[in-house]
LUMVEX-751069 format. One line per field, with one value per residue (C-alpha): residue number from 1; x, y, z; residue in three letters. Coordinates in nm, 3 decimals. Layout:
<sites>
resi: [NUM,...]
px: [X,...]
py: [Y,...]
pz: [Z,...]
resn: [ALA,...]
</sites>
This chain:
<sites>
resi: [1,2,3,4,5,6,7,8,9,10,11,12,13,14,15,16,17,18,19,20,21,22,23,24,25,26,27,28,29,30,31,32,33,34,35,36,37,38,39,40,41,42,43,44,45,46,47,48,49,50,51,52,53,54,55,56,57,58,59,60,61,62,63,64,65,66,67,68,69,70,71,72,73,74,75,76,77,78,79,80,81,82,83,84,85,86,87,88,89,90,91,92,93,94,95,96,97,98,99,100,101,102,103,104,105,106,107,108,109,110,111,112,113,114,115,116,117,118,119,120,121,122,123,124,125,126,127,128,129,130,131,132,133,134,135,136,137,138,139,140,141,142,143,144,145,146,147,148,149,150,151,152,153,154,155,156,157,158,159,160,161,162,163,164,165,166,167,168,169,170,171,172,173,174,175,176,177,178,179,180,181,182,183,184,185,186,187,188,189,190,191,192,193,194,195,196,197,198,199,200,201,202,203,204,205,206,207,208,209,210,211,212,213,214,215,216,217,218,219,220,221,222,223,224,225,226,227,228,229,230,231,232,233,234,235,236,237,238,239,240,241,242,243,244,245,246,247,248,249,250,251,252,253,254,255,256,257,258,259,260,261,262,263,264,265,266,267,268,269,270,271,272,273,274,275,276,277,278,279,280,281,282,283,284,285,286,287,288,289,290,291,292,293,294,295,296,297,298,299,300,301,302,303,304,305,306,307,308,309,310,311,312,313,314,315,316,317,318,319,320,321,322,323,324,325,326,327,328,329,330,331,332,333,334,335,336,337,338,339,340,341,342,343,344,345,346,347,348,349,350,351,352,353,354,355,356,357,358,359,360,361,362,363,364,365,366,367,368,369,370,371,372,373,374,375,376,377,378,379,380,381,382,383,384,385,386,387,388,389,390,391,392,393,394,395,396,397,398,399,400,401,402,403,404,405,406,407,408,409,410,411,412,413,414,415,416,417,418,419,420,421,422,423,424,425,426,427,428,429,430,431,432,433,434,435,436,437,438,439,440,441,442,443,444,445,446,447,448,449,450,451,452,453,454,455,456,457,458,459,460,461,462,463,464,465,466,467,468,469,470,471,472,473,474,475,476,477,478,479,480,481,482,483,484,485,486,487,488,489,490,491,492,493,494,495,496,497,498,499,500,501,502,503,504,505,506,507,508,509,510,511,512,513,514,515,516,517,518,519,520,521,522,523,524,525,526,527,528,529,530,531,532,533,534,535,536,537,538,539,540,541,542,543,544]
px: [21.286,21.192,21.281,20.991,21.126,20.797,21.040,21.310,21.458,21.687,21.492,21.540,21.152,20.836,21.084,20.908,21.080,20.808,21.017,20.857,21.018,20.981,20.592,20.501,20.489,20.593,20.714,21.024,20.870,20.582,20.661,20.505,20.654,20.756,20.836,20.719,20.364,20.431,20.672,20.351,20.128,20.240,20.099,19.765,19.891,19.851,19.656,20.034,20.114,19.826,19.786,19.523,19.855,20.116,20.143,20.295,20.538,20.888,20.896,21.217,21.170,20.890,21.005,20.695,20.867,20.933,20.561,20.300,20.137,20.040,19.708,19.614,19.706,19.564,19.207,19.265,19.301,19.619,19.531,19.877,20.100,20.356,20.680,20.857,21.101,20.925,21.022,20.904,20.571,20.544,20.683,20.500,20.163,20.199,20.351,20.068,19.829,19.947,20.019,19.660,19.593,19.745,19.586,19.244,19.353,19.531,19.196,18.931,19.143,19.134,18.775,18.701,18.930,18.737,18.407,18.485,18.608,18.278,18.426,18.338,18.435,18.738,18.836,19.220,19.187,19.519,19.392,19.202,19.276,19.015,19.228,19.544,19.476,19.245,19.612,19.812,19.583,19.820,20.137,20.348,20.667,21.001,21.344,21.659,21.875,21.629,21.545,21.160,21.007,20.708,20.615,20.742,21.104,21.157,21.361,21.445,21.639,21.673,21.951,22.056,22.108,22.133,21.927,21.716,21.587,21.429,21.537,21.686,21.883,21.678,21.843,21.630,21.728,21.514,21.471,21.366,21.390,21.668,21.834,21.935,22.022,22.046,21.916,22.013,21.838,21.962,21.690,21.841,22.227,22.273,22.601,22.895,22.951,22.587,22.531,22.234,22.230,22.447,22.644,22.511,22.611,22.868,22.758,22.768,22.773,22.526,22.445,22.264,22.288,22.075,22.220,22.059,22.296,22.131,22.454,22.667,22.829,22.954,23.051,22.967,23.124,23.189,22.953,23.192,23.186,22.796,22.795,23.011,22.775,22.476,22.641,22.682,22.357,22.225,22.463,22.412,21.969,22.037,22.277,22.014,21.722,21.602,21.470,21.652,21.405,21.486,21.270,21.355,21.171,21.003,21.147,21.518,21.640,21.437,21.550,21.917,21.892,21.744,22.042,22.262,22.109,22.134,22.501,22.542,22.359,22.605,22.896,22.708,22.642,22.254,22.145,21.977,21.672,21.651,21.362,21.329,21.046,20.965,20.675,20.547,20.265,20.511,20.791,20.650,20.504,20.823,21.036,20.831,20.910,21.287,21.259,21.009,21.331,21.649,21.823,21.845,22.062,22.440,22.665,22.599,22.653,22.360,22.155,22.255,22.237,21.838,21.628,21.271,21.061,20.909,21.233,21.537,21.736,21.684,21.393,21.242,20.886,20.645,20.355,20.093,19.738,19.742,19.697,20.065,20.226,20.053,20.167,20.531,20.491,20.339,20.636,20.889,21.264,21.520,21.394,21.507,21.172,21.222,20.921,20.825,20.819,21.188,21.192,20.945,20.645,20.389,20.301,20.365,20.726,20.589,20.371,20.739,20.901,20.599,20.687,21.023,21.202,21.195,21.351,21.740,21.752,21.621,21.867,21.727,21.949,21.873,21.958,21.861,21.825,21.598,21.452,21.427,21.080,21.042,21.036,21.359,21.569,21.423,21.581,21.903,21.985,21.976,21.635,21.530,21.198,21.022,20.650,20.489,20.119,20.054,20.267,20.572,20.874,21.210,21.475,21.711,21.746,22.063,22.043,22.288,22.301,22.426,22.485,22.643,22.332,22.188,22.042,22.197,22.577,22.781,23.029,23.251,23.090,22.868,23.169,23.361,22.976,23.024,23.417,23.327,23.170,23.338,23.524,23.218,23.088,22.746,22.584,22.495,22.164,22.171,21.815,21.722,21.946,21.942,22.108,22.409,22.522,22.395,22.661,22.944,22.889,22.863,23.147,23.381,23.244,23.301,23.676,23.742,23.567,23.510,23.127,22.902,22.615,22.294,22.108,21.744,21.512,21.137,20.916,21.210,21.215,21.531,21.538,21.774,21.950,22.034,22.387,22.371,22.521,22.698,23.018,23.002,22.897,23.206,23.429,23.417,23.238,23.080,22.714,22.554,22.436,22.087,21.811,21.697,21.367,21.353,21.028,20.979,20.880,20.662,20.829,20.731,20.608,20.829,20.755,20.391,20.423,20.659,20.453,20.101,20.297,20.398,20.057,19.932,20.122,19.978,19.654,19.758,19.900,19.544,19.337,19.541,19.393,19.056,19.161,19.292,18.896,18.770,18.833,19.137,19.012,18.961,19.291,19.450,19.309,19.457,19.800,19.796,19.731,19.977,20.233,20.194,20.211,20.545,20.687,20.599,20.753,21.026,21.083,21.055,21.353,21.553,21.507,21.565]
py: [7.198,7.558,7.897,8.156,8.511,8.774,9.015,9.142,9.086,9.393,9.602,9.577,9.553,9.291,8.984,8.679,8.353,8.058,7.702,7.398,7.091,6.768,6.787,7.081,7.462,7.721,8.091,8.229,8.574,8.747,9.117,9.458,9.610,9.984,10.263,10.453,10.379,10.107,9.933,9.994,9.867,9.498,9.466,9.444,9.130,8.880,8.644,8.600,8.445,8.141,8.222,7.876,7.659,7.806,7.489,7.755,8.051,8.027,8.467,8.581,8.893,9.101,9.432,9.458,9.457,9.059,9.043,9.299,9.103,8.823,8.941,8.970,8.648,8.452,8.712,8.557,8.161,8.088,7.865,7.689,7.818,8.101,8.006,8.268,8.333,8.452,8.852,8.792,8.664,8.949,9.282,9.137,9.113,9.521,9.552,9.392,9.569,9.944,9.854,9.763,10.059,10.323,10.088,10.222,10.583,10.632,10.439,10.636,10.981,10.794,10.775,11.086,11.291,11.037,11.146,11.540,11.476,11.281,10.953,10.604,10.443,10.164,9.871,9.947,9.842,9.630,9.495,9.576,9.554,9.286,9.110,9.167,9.084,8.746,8.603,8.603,8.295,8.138,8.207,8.004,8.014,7.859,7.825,7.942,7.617,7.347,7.205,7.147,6.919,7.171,6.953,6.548,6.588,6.935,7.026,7.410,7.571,7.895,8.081,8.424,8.700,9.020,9.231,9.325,9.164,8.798,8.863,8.489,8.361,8.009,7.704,7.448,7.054,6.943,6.572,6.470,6.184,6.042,6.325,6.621,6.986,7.266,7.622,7.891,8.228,8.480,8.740,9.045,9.050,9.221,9.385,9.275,9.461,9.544,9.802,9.587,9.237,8.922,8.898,8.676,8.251,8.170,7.979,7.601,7.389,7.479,7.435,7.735,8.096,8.331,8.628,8.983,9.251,9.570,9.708,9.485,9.839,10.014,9.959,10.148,10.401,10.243,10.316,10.608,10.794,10.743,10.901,11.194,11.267,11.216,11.489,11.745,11.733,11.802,12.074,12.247,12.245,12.388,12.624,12.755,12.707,12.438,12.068,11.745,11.508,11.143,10.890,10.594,10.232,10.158,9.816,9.782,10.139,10.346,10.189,10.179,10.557,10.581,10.429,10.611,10.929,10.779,10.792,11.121,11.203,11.059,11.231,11.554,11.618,11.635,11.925,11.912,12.176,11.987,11.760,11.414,11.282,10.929,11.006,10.647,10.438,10.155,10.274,10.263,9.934,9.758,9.919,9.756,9.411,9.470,9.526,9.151,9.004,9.232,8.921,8.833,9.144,9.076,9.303,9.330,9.676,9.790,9.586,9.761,10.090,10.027,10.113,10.025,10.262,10.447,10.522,10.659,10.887,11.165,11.334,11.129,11.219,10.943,11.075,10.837,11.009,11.237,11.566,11.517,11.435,11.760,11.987,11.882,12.083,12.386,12.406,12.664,12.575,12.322,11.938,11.597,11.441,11.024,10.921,10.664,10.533,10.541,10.580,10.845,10.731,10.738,10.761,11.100,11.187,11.327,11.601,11.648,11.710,11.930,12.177,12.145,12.069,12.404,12.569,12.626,12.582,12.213,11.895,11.592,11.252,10.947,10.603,10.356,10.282,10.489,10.271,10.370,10.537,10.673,11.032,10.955,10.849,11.172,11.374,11.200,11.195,11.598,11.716,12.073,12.029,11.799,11.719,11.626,11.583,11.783,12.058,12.181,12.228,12.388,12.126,12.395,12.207,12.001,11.611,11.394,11.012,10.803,10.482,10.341,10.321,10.052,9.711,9.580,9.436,9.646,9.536,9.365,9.193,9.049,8.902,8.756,8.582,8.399,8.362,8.082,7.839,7.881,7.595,7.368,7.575,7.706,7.855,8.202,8.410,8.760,8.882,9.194,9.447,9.742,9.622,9.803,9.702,9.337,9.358,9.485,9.243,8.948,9.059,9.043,8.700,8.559,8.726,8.659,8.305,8.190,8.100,8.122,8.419,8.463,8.776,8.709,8.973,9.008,8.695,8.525,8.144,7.919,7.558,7.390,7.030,6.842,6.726,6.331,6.259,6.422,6.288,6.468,6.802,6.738,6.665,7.073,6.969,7.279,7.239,7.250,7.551,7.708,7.689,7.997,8.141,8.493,8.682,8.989,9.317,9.474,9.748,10.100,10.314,10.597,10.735,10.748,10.959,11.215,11.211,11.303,11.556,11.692,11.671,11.820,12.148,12.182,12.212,12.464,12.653,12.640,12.705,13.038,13.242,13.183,13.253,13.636,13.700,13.645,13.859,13.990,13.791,13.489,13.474,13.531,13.241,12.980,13.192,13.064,12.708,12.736,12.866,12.607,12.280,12.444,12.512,12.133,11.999,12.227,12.069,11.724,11.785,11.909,11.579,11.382]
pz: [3.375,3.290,3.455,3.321,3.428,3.501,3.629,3.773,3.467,3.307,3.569,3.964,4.053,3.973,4.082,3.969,3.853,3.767,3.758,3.588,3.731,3.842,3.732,3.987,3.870,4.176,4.206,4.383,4.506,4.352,4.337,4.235,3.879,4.016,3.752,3.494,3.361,3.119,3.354,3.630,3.347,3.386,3.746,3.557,3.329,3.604,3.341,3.223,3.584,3.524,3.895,3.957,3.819,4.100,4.364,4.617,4.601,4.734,4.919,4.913,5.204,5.214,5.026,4.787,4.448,4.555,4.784,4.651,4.362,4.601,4.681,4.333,4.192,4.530,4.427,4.062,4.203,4.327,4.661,4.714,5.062,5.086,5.215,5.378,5.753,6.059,6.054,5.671,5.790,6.033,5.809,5.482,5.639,5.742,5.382,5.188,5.373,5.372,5.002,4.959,5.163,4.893,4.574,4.733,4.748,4.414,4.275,4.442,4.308,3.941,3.996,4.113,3.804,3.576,3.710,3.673,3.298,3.228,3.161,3.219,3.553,3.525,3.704,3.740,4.128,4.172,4.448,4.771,5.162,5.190,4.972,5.097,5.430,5.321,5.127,5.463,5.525,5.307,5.442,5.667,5.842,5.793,5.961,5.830,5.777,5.802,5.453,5.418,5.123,4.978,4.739,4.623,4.500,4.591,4.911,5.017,5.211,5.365,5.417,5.537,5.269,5.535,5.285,5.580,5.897,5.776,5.425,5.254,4.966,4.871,4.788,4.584,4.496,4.273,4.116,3.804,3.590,3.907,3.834,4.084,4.059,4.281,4.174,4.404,4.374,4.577,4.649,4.739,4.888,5.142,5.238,5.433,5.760,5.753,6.112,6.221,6.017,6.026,5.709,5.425,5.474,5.196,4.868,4.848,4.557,4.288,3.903,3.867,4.064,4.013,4.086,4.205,4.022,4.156,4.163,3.943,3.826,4.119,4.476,4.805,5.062,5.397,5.687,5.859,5.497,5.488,5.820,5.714,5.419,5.607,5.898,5.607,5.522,5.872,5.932,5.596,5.603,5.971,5.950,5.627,5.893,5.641,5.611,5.554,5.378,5.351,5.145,5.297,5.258,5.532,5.646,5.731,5.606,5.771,6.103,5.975,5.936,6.261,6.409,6.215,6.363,6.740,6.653,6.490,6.819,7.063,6.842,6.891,6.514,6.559,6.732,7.027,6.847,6.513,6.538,6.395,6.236,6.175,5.910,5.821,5.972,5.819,5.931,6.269,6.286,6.124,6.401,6.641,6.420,6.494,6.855,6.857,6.721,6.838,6.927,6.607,6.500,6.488,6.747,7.090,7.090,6.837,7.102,7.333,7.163,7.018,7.245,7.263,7.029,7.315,7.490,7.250,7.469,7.215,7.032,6.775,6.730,6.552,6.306,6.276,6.156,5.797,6.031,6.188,5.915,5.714,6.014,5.911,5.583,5.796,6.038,6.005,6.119,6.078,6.113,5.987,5.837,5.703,5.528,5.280,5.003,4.938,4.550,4.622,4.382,4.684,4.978,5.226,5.107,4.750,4.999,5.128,4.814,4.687,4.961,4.996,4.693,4.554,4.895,4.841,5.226,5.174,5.175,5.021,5.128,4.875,5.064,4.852,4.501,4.277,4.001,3.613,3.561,3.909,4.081,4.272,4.013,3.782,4.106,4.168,3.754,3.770,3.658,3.733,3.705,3.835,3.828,4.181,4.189,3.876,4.008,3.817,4.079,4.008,4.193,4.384,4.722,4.741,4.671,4.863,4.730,5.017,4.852,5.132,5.289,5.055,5.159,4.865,4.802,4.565,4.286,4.495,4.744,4.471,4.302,4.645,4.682,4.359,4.428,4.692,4.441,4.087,4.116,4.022,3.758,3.804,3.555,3.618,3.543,3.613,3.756,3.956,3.766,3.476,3.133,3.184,3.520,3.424,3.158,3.378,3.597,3.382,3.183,3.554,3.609,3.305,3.349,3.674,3.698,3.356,3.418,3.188,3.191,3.102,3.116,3.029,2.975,3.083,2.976,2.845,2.960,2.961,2.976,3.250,3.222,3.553,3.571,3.609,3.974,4.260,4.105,3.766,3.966,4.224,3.911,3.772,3.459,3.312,3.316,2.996,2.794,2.854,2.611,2.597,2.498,2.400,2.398,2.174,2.361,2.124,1.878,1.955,1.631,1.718,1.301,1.356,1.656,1.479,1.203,1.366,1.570,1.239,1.108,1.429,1.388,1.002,1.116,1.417,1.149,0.904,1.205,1.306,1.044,1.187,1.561,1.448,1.330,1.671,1.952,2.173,2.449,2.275,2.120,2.422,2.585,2.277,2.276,2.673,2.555,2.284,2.497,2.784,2.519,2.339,2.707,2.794,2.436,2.575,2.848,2.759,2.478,2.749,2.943,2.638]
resn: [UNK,UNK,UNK,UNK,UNK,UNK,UNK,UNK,UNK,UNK,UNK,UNK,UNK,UNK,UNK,UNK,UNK,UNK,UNK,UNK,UNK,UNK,UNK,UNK,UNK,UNK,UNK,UNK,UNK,UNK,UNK,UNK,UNK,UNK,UNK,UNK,UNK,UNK,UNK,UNK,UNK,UNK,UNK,UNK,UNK,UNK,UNK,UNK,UNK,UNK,UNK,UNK,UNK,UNK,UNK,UNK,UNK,UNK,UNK,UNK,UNK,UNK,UNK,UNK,UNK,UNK,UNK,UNK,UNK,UNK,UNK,UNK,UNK,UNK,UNK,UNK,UNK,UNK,UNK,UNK,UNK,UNK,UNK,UNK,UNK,UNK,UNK,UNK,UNK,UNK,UNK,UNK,UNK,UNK,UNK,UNK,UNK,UNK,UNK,UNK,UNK,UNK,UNK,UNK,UNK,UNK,UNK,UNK,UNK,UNK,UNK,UNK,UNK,UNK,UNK,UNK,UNK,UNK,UNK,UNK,UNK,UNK,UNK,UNK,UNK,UNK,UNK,UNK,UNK,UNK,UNK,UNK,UNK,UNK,UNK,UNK,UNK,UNK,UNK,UNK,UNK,UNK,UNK,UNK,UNK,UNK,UNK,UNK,UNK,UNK,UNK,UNK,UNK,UNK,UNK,UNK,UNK,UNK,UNK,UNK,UNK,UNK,UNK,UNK,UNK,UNK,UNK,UNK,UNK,UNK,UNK,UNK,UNK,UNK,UNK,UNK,UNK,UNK,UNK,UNK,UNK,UNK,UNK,UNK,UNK,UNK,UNK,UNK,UNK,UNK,UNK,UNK,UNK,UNK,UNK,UNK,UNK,UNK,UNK,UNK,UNK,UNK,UNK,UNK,UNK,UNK,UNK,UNK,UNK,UNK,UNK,UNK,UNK,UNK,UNK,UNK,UNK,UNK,UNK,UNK,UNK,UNK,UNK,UNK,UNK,UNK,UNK,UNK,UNK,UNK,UNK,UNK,UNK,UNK,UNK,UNK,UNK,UNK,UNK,UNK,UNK,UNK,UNK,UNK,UNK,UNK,UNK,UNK,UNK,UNK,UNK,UNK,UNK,UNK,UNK,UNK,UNK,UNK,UNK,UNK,UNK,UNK,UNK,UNK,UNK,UNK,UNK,UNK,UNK,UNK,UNK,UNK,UNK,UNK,UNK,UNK,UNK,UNK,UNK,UNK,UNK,UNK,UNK,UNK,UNK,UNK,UNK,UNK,UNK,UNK,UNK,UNK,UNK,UNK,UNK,UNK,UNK,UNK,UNK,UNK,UNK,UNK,UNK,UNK,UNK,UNK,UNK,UNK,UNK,UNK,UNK,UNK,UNK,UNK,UNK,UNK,UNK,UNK,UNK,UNK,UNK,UNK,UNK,UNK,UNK,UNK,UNK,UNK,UNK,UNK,UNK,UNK,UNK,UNK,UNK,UNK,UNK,UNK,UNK,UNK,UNK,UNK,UNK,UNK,UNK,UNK,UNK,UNK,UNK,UNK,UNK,UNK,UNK,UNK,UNK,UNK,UNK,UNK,UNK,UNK,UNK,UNK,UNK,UNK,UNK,UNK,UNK,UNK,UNK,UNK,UNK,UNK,UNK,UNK,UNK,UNK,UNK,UNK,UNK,UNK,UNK,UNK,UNK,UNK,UNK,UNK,UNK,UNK,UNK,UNK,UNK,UNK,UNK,UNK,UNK,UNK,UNK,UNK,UNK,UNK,UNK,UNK,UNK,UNK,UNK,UNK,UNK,UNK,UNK,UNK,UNK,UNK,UNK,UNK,UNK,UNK,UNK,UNK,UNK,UNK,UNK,UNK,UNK,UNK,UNK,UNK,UNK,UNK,UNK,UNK,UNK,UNK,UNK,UNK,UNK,UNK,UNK,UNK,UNK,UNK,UNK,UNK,UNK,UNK,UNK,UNK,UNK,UNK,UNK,UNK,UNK,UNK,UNK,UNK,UNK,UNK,UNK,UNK,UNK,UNK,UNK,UNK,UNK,UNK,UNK,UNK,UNK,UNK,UNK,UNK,UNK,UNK,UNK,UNK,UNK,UNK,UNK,UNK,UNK,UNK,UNK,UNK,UNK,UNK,UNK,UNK,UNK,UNK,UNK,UNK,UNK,UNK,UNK,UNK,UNK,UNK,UNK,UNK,UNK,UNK,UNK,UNK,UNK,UNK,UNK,UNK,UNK,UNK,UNK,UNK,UNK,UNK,UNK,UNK,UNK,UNK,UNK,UNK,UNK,UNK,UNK,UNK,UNK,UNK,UNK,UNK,UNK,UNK,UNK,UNK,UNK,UNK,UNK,UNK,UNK,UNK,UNK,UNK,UNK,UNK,UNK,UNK,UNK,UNK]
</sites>
């Protein structure tokens, strides 16, 4: 049996695991790689998925880092059925879509600054709406709790991981050879005490957990301090007659927020002139997922207290077309504007940020986690300048992170999850996490618990043995030792660069002598050009 990791692996997005087992090849989740532009680059490498070979895909929830390369591998031959819950079914199907949606945009832009440089046209569609919306033909519904049998001598079940609304942690017995073992992957965690979701179901017996470790590093403010922070933020931007701009994903947090602001409201701390704006088609739509299944939230008061989309007791105002949402940025005053995408790499919050960020008077309020690579986590790190659609933007509004916020289970809860089930002696992967809170958390397991862990990075494959009976797993035997597989990420030639650089600023210096012959004018124009590539060497040693 063979665990092939395609991502999510010593980075939080692109979650793909491919298991080999018991003669059938299938996928838990199929995600988008989000991030800087060689992290991006990997959505292309599909080829590396063997997409006609996938029997069916085990989906996780439907954030698109574990859903949005779906369409492309079912475009490039995968034909087998996508497992996923109901709300899943319903939020991944807007997901996919308004993810196609975008694809098309940011291509047809590509297209169009290729065409006025003169060069050739390129395929570097991800995929297309047609396509997106074709795959959901292949996607069926299942039941939290009630194993199913996808394929001979695999049975799964789902269970409830309170990430967001129809979000799972899987379960998987698989036999092989008359031999049985349980892998457990658990998506993403959600938190304990969650404001709108039931808590995660304990662990049962497994030989192998792997674990999400988003934030295997740090824990998170309780919902009353989130609250607090989020009320300074409103008062500050308008008592400054400013903004407050929130990227926010679309499903699960942007209603959470939402909610949060209903009670701000009640507590008086919103005022009655500050406008809210729900700035996301997505947004929009997935709200009217949660209402479809309110019953499903967990306290009878936050039923009570979400009202149907068209009827919140105070001003929330819903932009749907481009013009309303372009107005927002033309609006003087104080307003509260949530828009996606929440780690702010597309989508209608970068117009935000492009004419807001720069305004002293502007709060920015980060509620989720900002991956390595994109804009958000450039902003929440401390950058000054920041580069939105090719504009260069001094940072001098204040950024609030609200960690508490997060969709995700922090330090602690992460470790009480594993508490439950050390006793038989899983072996633990660690998935869905940077390096360096991968390693703090692995290090408090292995103190704590005395499990084994593995971190595997991207491509890397490990080998799994099957304990031999029900008996030897009940008995606390350790299981055996992974086989691991490590795959080389290709060196980068960081000399070569240095040295053409070097050899670069030679031949400024020969040509100089020829640029003082020609005229005023003329050298001018290179001084500009010279000036504008030491300013942006500048500026990249500064972020260095």
């Amino acid at each position: 049996m063979k665990v092939q990791f395609l991502g999510a692996a010593q980075t939080v997005t692109g979650s793909c695991h491919i298991i080999e087992a018991a003669g059938h090849r299938f996928a838990v989740d199929c995600g988008m790689h989000q991030g800087n532009k060689a992290i991006e680059e990997r959505n292309f490498n599909t080829e590396l998925y063997n997409p006609d070979s996938i029997e069916f895909i085990l989906l996780t929830h439907a954030h698109i880092d574990h859903s949005g390369l779906i369409p492309r591998i079912a475009a490039q031959g995968f034909k087998g059925t996508v497992y996923c819950t109901a709300p899943t079914l319903e939020f991944v199907k807007l997901m996919l879509e308004d993810s196609a949606h975008i694809q098309e945009m940011e291509y047809t832009w590509r297209e169009k600054q290729r065409g006025r440089k003169g060069k050739k046209k390129k395929d570097d569609l991800l995929y297309s709406v047609e396509e997106a919306q074709a795959c959901m033909n292949q996607f069926r519904a299942v039941t939290f709790n009630q194993t199913f049998e996808p394929a001979p001598n695999i049975k799964v079940t789902y269970k409830y991981a309170a990430h967001i609304l129809g979000a799972a942690f899987i379960v998987i017995d698989i036999t092989e050879n008359g031999e049985t073992k349980r892998l457990t992957f658990s998506g993403d965690l959600g938190r304990h005490e969650n404001m709108l979701l039931h808590d995660p179901q304990p662990l049962e017996r497994t030989d192998y957990l792997f674990l999400e470790s988003t934030y295997g590093n740090r824990n998170h403010k309780d919902d009353e301090n989130s609250l607090d922070e989020l009320a300074k933020a409103i008062e500050r931007s308008y008592r400054l007659g400013g903004k407050v701009i929130i990227p926010t994903f679309a499903v699960e947090r942007a209603q959470e927020i939402l909610y949060c602001l209903y009670l701000l409201h009640r507590r008086g701390l919103v005022p009655h002139n500050m406008p809210i704006y729900l700035d996301s088609p997505l947004a929009i739509k997935a709200t009217e997922v949660f209402e479809k299944y309110k019953n499903d939230l967990e306290y009878d008061e936050i039923k009570n207290d979400l009202p149907p989309i068209a009827d919140f007791d105070f001003q929330i105002n819903y932009t749907l077309n481009t013009e309303e949402s372009q107005a927002l940025n033309a609006m003087d005053g104080p307003a509260i504007i949530l828009s996606a995408s929440g780690m702010c790499n597309a989508g209608r919050i970068k117009h935000h940020l492009k004419h807001n960020i720069w305004r002293p008077e502007t709060s920015i309020v980060f509620v989720g986690f900002q991956a390595v690579g994109t804009l958000g986590r450039k902003i929440v790190e401390g950058a000054s300048i920041v580069n939105i659609m090719n504009n260069d933007l001094n940072v001098s509004a204040k950024i609030y992170t609200i960690n508490g916020f997060s969709a995700h289970a922090g330090q602690k809860q992460l470790l009480e999850w594993v508490s439950t089930i050390y006793k038989c002696h899983p072996q633990v992967i660690l998935v869905h996490g940077e390096k360096e809170s991968q390693e703090e958390l692995g290090r408090l397991i292995k103190e704590q618990y005395n499990l084994d862990v593995t971190i595997p990075a991207y491509l890397d494959e490990i080998e799994l043995t099957a304990r031999a009976s029900e008996e030897e797993a009940a008995s606390a035997v350790p299981a055996p030792a992974l086989t691991i597989t490590k795959h080389t990420m290709p060196k980068l030639d960081w000399q070569f660069v240095c040295d053409d650089l070097d050899l670069r600023i030679k031949q400024l210096h020969t040509k100089l002598g020829q640029v003082q012959e020609r005229s005023w004018e003329d050298q001018t124009e290179v001084l500009d050009k010279i000036a504008k590539l030491n300013n942006d060497l500048y500026k990249l040693i500064a972020q260095l």
